[in-house]
N, C-alpha and C positions, 0 to 999 in steps of 0.2 A: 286304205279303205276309205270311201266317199261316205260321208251321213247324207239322205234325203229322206224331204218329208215325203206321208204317205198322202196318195190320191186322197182318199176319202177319209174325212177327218171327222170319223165318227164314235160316239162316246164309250167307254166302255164300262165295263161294270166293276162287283167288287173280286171278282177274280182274275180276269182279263183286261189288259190294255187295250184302251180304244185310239182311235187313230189319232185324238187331240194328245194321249200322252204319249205315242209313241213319236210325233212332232216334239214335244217339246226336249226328249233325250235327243234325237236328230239335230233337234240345233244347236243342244249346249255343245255334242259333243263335236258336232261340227264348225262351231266355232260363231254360232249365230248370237247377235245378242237376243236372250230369251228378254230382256225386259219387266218393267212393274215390279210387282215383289215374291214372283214368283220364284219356288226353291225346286232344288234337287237335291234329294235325297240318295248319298254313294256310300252304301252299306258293305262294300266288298273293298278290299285293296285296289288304289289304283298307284298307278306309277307314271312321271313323266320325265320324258328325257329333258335333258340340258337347256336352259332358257327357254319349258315350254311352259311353265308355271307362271301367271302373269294377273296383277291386279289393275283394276282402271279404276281413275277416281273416277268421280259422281256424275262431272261432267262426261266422261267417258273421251276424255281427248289424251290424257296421258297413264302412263302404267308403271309401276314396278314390277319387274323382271327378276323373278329369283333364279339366281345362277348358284348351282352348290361348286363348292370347291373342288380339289382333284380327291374326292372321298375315293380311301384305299379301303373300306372294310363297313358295315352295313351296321348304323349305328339306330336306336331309337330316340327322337326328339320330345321328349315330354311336353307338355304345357303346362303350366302352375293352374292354381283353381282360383280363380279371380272372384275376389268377393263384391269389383264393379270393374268399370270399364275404365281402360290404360291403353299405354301407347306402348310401342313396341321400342325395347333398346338393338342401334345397331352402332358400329365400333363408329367410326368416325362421324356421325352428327353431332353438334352442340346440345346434350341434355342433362339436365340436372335431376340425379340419380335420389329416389325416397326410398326410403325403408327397406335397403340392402343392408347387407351383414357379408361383410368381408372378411373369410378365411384368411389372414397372414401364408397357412402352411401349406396353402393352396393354390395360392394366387400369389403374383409380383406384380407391384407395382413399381416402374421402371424410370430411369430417369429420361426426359422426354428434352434435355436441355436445359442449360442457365438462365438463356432466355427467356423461355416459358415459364420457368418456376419465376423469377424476377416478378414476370406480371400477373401472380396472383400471390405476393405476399400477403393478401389482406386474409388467406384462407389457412387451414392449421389441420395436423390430425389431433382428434380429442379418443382421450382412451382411457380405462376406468381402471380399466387390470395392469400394470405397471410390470408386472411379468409378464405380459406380453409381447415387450417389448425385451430390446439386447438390456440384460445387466449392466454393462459399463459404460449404460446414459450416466448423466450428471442431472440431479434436481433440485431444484431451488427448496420444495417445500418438507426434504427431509434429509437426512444425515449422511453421507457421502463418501465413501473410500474411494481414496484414489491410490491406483497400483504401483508396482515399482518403475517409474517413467517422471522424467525433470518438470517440472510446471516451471515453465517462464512465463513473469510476468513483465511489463515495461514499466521503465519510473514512474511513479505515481497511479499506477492503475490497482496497488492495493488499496482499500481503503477498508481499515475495522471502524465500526459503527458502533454507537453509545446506545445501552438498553433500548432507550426510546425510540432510537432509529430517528433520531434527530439532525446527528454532527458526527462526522470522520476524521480517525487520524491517518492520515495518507503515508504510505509508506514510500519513501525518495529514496532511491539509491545515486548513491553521487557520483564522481568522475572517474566508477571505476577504471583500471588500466588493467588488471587484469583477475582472471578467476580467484576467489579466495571462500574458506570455507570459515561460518562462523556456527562454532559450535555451541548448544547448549547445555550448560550443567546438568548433572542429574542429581535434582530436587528431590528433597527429603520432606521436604510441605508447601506449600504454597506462598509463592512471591508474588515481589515487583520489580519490574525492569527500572532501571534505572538509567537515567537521562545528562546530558553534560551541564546544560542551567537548570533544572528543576530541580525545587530545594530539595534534600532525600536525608535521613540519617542512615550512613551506614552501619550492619551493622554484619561481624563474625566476616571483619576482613585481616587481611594481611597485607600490608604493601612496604614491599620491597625495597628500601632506602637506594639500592645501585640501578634499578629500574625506573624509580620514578623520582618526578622532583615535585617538592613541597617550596611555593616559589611565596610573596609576594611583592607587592608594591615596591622601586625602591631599593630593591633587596643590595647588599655589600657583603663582602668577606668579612667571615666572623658575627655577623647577625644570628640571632636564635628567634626561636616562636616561645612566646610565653602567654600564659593566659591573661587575659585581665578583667576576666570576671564572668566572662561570657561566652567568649570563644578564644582561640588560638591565634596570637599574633604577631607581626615580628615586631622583637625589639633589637633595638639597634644596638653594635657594639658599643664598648666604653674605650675612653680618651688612655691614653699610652700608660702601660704598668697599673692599670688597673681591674681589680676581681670583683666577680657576680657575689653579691651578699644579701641576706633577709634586711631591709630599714630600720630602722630602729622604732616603727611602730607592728615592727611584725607583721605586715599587711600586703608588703609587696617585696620584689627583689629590686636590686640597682647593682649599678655598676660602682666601687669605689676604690680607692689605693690601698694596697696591702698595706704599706710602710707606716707605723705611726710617727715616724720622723722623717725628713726629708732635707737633705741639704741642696745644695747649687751653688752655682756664678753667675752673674749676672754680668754682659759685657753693650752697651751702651756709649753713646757719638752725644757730646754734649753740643749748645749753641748758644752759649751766653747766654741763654733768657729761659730755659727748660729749666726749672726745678724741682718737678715730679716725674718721678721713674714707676716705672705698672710692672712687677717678675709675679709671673705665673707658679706658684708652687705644687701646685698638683696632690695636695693632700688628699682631698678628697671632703674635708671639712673644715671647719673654721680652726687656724691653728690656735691652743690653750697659749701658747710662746712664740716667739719670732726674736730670733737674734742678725744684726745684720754688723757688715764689717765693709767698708769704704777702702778698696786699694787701694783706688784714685781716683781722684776726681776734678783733675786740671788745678784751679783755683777756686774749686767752691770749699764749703763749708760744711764740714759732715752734717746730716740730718738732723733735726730738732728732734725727729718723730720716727718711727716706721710703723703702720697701717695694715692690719692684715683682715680680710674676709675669708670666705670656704675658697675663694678660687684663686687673689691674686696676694702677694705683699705689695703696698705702696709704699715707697719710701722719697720722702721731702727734702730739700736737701734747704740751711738758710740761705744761700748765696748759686746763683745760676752755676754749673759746672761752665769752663771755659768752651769756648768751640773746638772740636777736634775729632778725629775718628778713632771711635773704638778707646775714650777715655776717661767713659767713666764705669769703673769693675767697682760691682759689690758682690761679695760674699752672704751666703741667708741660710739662715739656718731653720725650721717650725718642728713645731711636737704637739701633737696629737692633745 
């Protein structure tokens, strides 16, 4: 069907169309620009087929084209009630969305690529209800189960923080070589872990003598730990045939010779000009007696003297022993 305007284009009244408006439906609907700010008023349904729908800008040089999709079934299109004037959203232009409210159970929002996401790190979802979100997030600002599933972490990326949130003790796992499981006690009150240099008192242990070693400094066969006032420490064994005793100021222990008498032989290389001989008696104290007896002595002169301290008998002889090996024997006797 053709729209044309009518011949005579005369006024009509308030019941009847006159020929000025029956022109200006003729040209909307034929496709004339009607012009100025003139309206039409379409109080009935209308309908338009496929890309017949069309806006011009201002200029009137270009248009949008509304093309509906393959609509399988006859929907209605609401409009919101605008309390001013906005722009219209469509899917792919660049806008930045106000005062929406996005249904999660309604809508997806999808991923669009690493890419894209990459170049808008600066942007974030903020959200107030924390149930609205999946359960097994992780939050910084409140307490956190985590389910039955291994948490690895890499050397040094634990770090426990001090009240103040000051300083870290960084947790290092060393050169493991292979998986091992460190298990922890089950505590009856509240501890502290304990360290290999940081000073600690033990306390409500047990240790094992064939498991562990109790070492220090130094250490020899036959050494013991003994206090010496303060702490526990070694003391060193004692000199041949002798036992651990209280001192004789009661204050401490020693090492000293069981035997309150001791004898020997003394076997000694004179050289014509030697006339003191050093035997070791090994009392353990100053002998009260010393008796000594001269095998021989080449050509000296049995001793004037014999000399005794806690440690050795000296014996003098007045005439050097001759030179020779292995000739000069004394016999020695000490008592306690």
């Amino acid at each position: 069907m053709t729209f044309k305007r009518v011949t005579s284009a005369v006024a009509g009244d308030a019941t009847h169309f006159g020929g000025q408006d029956v022109n200006k439906y003729s040209d909307y609907l034929g496709g004339t620009d009607i012009g100025g700010s003139e309206t039409v008023d379409i109080a009935t349904l209308t309908t338009f087929r496929d890309s017949k729908f069309t806006l011009r800008n201002p200029a009137n040089t270009f248009s949008y084209v509304f093309v509906p999709a393959a609509i399988a079934a006859s929907r209605n299109v609401t409009l919101p009630l605008l309390t001013a004037g906005d722009t219209l959203v469509t899917a792919a232009f660049a806008q930045t969305l106000t005062n929406k409210t996005i249904d999660a159970s309604t809508n997806t929002i999808s991923n669009i690529g690493d890419s894209a996401i990459a170049a808008h790190t600066s942007t974030k979802i903020t959200i107030t209800t924390k149930g609205q979100l999946n359960s097994a997030l992780v939050y910084t600002d409140q307490t956190n189960t985590y389910g039955d599933f291994s948490s690895i972490f890499r050397a040094t990326r634990v770090k426990i923080r001090n009240p103040a949130n000051t300083f870290s003790y960084t947790i290092t796992g060393a050169g493991i070589a292979a998986d091992r499981a460190v298990n922890l006690p089950v505590l009856t009150a509240d501890d502290t872990v304990t360290f290999d240099a940081f000073a600690t008192t033990l306390t409500n242990k047990t240790i094992n003598a064939t498991n562990n070693t109790i070492t220090d400094t130094s250490t020899a066969a036959g050494d013991i730990m003994a206090s010496n006032g303060t702490k526990f420490v070694r003391k060193a064994r004692g000199t041949a045939l002798q036992v651990l005793r209280t001192n004789s100021g009661a204050t401490d222990i020693e090492w000293a010779s069981l035997d309150s008498e001791r004898v020997g032989k003394s076997t000694a290389s004179g050289n014509a000009s030697t006339t003191v001989f050093t035997i070791a008696h090994g009392l353990g104290s100053t002998p009260t007696y010393t008796f000594i007896s001269v095998g021989s002595s080449g050509s000296g002169v049995i001793a004037a003297k014999a000399d005794s301290d806690s440690t050795n008998i000296t014996v003098t002889f007045a005439s050097a022993p001759s030179s020779g090996s292995n000739n000069v024997i004394i016999y020695w006797r000490v008592v306690a």
